[in-house]
C-alpha positions in Angstrom: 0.0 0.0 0.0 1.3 3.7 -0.5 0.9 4.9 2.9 2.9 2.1 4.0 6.0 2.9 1.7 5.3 7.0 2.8 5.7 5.8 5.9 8.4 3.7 5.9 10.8 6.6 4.0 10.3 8.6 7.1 12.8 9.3 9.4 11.0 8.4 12.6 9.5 4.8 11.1 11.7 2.6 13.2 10.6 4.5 16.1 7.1 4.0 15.4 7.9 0.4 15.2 8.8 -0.1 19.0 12.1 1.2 20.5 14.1 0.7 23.5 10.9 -1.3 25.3 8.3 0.6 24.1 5.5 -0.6 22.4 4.9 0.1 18.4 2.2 2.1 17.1 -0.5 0.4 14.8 1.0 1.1 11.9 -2.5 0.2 10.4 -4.1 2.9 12.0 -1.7 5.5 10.7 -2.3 4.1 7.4 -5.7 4.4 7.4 -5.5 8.3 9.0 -3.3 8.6 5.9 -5.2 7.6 3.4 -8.4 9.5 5.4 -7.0 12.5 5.1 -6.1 12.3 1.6 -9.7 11.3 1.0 -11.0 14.5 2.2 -8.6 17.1 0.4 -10.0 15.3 -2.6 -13.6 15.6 -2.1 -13.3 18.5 -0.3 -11.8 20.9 -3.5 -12.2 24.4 -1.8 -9.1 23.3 1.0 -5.9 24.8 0.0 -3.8 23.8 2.6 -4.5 21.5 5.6 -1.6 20.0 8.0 -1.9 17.5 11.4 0.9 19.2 13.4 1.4 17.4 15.6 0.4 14.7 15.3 0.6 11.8 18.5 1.0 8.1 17.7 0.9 6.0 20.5 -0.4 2.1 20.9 -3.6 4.0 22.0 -4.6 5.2 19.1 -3.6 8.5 17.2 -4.9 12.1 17.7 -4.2 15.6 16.3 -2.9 18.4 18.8 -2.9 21.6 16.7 -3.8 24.3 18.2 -5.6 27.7 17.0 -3.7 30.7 16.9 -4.1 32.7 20.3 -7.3 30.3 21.2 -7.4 26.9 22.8 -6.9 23.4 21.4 -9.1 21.7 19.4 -9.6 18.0 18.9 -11.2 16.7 15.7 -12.2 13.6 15.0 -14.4 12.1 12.1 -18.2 12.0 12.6 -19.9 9.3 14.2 -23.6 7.7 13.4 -24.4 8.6 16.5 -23.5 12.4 16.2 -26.3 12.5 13.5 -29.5 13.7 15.1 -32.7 11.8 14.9 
């Protein structure tokens, strides 16, 4: 898969595969944020410029921690069935 191979020409892939006792990220997941992401600059023709900095991979999962400029953090995350309403 492509992500895969954009992945693995990054500097910090051996890190993200478990170093000095820690466990590895789900290299899956990061795939599938990858290819996401990607998704939505396509459909989504008006965005000019979008970046995930930073972004933290851990075992847990993977999350976006950019912040606004002068305002507070903001966490986004893709919509759920269940954010729909009735």
């Amino acid at each position: 898969m492509l992500a895969r191979r954009v992945i693995e020409r990054t500097r910090i892939c051996r890190g993200l595969r478990g170093v000095r006792g820690r466990a590895p990220v789900k290299l899956e997941e990061l795939e599938q944020l990858l290819v996401q992401f990607g998704q939505l600059v396509v459909e989504q023709r008006w965005i000019r410029e979008i970046e995930i900095n930073p972004l933290l991979a851990s075992p847990e999962g993977l999350i976006g921690l950019d912040e606004l400029r002068g305002g507070p953090s903001v966490l986004i995350r893709p919509i759920r069935p269940q954010d729909e309403p009735l």
